[in-house]
C-alpha positions in Angstrom: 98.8 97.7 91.4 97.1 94.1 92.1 99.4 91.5 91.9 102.6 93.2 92.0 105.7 92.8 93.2 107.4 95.4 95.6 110.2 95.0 98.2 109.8 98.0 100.4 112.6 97.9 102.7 116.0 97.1 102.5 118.4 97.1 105.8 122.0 97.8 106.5 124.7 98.6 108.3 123.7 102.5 108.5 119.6 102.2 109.1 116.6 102.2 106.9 116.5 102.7 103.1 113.2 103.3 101.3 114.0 103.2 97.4 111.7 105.3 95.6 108.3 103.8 97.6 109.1 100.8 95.5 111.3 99.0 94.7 111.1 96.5 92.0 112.3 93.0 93.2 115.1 92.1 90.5 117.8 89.3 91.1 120.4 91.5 92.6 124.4 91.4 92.0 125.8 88.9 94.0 122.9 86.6 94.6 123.8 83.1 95.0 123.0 79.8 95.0 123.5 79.0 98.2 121.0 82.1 99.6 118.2 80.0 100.6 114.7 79.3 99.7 112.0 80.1 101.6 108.4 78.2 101.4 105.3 80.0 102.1 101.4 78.5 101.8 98.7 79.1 103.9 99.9 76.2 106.8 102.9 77.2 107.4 105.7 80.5 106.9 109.4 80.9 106.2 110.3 77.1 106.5 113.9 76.9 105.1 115.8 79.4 107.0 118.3 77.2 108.0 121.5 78.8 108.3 120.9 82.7 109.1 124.1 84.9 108.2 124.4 88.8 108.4 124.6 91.0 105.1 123.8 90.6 101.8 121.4 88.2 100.6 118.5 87.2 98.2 115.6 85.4 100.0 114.0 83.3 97.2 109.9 83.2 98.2 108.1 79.8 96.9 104.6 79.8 97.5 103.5 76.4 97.9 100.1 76.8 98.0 97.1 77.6 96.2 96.3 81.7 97.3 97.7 84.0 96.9 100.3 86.1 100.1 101.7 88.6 101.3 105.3 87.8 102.6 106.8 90.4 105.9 110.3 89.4 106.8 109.7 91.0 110.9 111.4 91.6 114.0 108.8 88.9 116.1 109.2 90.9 118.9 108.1 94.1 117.9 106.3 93.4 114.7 108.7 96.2 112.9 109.2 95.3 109.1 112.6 94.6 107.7 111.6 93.8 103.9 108.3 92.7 102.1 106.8 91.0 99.1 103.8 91.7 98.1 101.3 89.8 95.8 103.3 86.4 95.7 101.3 84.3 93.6 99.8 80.3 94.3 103.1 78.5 93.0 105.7 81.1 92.1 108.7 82.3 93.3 110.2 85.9 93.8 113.2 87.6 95.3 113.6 89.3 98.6 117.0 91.0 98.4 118.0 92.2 102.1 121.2 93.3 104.1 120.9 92.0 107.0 122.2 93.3 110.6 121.9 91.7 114.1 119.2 90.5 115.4 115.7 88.3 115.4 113.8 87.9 112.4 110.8 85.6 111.5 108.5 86.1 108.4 105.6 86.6 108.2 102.8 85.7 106.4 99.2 87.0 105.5 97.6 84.7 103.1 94.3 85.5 100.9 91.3 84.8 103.5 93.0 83.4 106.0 95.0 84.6 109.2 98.5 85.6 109.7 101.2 82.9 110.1 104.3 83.7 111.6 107.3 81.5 111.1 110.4 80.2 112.9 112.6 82.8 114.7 116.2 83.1 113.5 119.0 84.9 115.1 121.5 86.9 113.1 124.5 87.6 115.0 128.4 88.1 113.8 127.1 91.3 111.4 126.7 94.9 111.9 124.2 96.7 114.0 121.0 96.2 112.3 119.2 99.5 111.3 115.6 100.8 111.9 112.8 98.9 110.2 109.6 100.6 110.0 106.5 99.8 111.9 103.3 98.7 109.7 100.6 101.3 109.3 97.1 99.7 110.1 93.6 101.0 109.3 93.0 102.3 112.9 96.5 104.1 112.6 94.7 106.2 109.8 91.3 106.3 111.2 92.1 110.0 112.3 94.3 111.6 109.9 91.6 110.4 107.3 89.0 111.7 109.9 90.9 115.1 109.8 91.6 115.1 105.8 87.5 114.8 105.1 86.9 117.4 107.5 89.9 119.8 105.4 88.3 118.6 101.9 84.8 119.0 103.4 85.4 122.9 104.4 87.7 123.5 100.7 84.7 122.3 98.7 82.5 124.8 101.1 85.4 127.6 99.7 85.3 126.5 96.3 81.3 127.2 96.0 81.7 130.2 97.6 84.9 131.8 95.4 82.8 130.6 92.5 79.8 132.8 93.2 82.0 136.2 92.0 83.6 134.3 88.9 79.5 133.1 87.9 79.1 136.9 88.8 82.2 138.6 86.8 80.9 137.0 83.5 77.3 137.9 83.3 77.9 141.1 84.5 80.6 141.1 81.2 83.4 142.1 83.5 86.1 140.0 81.7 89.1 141.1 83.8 87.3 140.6 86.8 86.1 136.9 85.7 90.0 136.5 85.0 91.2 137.4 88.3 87.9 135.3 90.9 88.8 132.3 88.2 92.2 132.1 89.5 91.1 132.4 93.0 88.5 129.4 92.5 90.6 127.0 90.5 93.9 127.6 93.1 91.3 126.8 96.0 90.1 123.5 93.8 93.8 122.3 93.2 94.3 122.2 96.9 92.5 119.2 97.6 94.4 116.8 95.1 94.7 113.9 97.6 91.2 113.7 97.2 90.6 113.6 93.5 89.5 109.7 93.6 86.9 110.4 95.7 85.7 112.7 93.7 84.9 110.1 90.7 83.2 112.2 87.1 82.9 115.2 89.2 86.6 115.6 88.4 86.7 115.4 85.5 83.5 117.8 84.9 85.0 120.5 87.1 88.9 120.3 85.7 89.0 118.1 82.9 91.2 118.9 79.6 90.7 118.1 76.3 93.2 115.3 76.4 91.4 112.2 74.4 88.3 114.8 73.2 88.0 114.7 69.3 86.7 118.0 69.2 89.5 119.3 70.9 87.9 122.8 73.1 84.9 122.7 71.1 84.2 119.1 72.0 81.0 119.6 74.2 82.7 116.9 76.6 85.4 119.9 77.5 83.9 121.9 80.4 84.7 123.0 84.1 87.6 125.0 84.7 90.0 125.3 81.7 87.2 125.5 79.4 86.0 128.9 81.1 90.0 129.7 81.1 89.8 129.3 77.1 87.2 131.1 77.1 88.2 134.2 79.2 91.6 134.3 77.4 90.6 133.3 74.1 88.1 136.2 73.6 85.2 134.7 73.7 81.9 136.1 74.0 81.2 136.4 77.8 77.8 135.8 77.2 78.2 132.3 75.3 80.2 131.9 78.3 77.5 132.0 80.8 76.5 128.9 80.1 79.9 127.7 80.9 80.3 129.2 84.5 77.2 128.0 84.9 77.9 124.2 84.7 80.9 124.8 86.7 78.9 126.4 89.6 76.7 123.8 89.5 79.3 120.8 89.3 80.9 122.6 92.1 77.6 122.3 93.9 76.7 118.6 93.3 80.2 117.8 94.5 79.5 119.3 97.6 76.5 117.3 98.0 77.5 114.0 96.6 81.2 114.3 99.0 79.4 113.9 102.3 78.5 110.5 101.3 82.2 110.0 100.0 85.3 108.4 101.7 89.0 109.6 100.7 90.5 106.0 100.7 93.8 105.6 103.2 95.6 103.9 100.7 95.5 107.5 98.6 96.5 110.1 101.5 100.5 108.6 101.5 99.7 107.9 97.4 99.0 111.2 96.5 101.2 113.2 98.5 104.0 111.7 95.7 102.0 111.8 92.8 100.7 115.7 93.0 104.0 116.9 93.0 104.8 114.2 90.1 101.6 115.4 87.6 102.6 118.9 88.5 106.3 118.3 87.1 104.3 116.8 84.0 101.5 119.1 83.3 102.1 122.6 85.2 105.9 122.6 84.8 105.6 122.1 81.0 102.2 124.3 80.5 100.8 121.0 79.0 97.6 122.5 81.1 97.8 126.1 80.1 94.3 127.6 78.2 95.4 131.0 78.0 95.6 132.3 81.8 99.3 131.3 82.1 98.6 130.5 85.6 100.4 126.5 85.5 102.9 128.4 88.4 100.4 129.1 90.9 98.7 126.2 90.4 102.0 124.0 91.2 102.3 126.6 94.3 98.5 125.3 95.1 99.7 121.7 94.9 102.2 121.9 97.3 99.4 123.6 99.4 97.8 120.7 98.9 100.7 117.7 99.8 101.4 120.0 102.8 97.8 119.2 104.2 98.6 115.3 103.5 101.8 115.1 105.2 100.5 117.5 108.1 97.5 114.9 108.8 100.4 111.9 108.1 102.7 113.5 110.5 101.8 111.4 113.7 101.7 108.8 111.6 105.0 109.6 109.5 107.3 110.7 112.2 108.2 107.7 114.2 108.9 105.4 110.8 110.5 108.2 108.4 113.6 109.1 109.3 113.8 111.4 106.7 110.6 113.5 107.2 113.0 115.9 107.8 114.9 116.3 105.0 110.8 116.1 103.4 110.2 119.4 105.2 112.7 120.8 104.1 112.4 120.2 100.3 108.6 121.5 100.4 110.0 125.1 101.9 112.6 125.5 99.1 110.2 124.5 96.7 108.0 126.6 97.8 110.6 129.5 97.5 111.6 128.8 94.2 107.6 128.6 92.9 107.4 131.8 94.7 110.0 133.8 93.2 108.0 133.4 90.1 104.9 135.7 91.5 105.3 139.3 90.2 105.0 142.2 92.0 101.8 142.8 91.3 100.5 139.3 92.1 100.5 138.2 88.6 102.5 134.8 88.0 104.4 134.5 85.1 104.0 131.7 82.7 106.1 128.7 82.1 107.4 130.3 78.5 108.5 133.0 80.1 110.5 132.1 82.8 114.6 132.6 82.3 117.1 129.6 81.8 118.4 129.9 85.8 114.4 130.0 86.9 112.8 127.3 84.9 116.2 124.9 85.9 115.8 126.1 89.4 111.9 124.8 89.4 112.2 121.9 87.6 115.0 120.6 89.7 113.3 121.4 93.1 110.5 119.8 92.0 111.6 116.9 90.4 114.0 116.2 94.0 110.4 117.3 95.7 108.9 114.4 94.0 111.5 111.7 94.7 111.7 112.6 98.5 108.2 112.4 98.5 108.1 108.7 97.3 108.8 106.9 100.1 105.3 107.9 102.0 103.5 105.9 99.8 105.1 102.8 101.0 105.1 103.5 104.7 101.8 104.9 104.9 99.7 102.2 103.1 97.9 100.3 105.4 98.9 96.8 105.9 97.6 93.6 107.1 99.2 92.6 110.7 97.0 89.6 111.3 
């Protein structure tokens, strides 16, 4: 968000510690007076770090100038990041709370339109050993996992047109069931490319919209794509009336395979959305807020997690030598993926949210939810930063 405030990293005594992606600089417990205050403008960086100590500590940030900065507190050596502000305003003041171990530190900073500045060095010593920081993520760092992500989105849009030829098929020939089952196949395949949805703009909408914010509710004209054929199919409907509807989709699904070769994912999004389509599907698939009939919301969380997998398997050279805890990641999406499974039937079918038992729908919801806060971190480490 522009102009915000986050303080990534905090160190200590045992290593690294990513809060949530973000974490919102408050004035902590046991700030003092006596932590010092550090003056930043676009001359000069970290002037008032007179007395360094090891660990706990507030950092106050005063920007004395008149843009806008970015504030890194860095090992000078390396470059690796120990704890940042972001979006400190022309003459304000914000918090940097830190635990610091041994070692040499400098900030740095990266005012609006100008070059980086980095400040004095100062030398903790007297402390614990200091922790892992993480090294900052640069547009060239992502050059080829966004390189390999387009080619991925590129070749799912090619599926998607192609599973929606036997849906467009099913319901003119007035095969309802069959409609029923290619639908599912089509929509799982479009729900696999969620870290792409921005660069997808309308089309979006148009291909998977709901009728969230439409007056008309599913007979607003505005409701189309996707779960307006699922209402459709499920509801009843006359499957000729619906030809029409398949119709626009297969021909939304077209023009976004046109108009996404002249499209770039951003790299802020890849890290971004790896969190946030595990968090939309713990808010609309886990509560069937996005259910038209088919009962499907299961497979289509499954699908997500298809989908962060491809985002954290392009990440991973990026991922693997700054989180620790990629791990622990892995092993969240496999049991995850395990529970989501064990609500497939054994005839393929899925069974809906409402009908899942007390021990299933706690099991889901808490493997996802955990999903979603191991998840957070990436966003953090994988944005691409500024270095000079």
């Amino acid at each position: 968000m522009p102009g915000s405030v986050r303080a990534r990293w905090v160190v200590g005594a045992v290593g690294l510690v990513v809060v949530a992606g973000i974490a919102i600089a408050v004035w902590p417990d046991g700030a003092s007076a006596q932590d010092p205050e550090i003056s930043i403008s676009r001359s000069a960086c970290g002037q008032g770090w007179t007395d360094p100590k090891a660990g706990a500590q507030t950092f106050t940030l005063h920007n004395t100038g008149s843009v806008t900065s970015e504030v890194d507190l860095i090992d000078p050596g390396t470059g690796v990041v120990y704890g940042e502000v972001d979006g400190l305003g022309a003459g304000t003041t914000r918090p940097l709370p830190v635990t610091l171990g041994n070692g040499k530190y400098a900030f740095r900073c990266l005012p609006e339109d100008s070059s980086a500045i980095v400040g004095p060095v100062s030398t903790v010593s007297g402390g614990a050993e200091r922790g892992p920081g993480v090294a900052p993520v640069t547009n060239d760092d992502l050059l080829q996992p966004l390189k390999a992500y387009q080619a991925h989105v590129t070749q799912g849009l090619v599926r998607l047109v192609g599973d929606l030829g036997p849906v467009k098929d099913a319901v003119h020939r007035g095969d309802r069931a069959g409609a029923q089952a290619a639908w599912l196949t089509a929509h799982l395949t479009y729900e696999r490319l969620g870290a792409a949805y921005d660069a997808f703009g309308a089309s979006d909408g148009a291909l998977n919209g709901t009728t969230a914010g439409l007056p008309g509710g599913v007979a607003d004209p505005g409701f189309t794509g996707f779960h307006r054929l699922e209402y459709g199919l499920w509801h009843g409907e006359d499957l000729g009336a619906l030809g029409a509807v398949v119709d626009r989709l297969d021909s939304d699904a077209h023009a976004l395979q046109d108009s996404f070769a002249q499209s770039q994912v951003d790299g802020n999004d890849l890290g971004l959305r790896a969190h946030e389509i595990v968090e939309n599907a713990l808010q609309f698939e886990l509560t069937g807020r996005t259910d038209y009939g088919s009962g499907t919301n299961l497979a289509t969380a499954r699908a997500n997690l298809d989908g962060v997998q491809t985002v954290l398997d392009v990440l991973r050279p990026v991922l693997a030598p700054r989180f620790p805890q990629l791990s622990t990641v892995d092993g969240w999406m496999k049991r995850t993926e395990t529970a989501l499974d064990g609500a497939r039937r054994a005839d393929g079918s899925w069974t809906p949210v409402g009908q899942l038992s007390t021990p299933q729908r706690q099991k889901i919801n808490g493997d996802v939810a955990e999903l979603t806060e191991q998840l957070a971190p990436i966003a953090a480490i994988a944005e691409p930063r500024r270095v000079s």
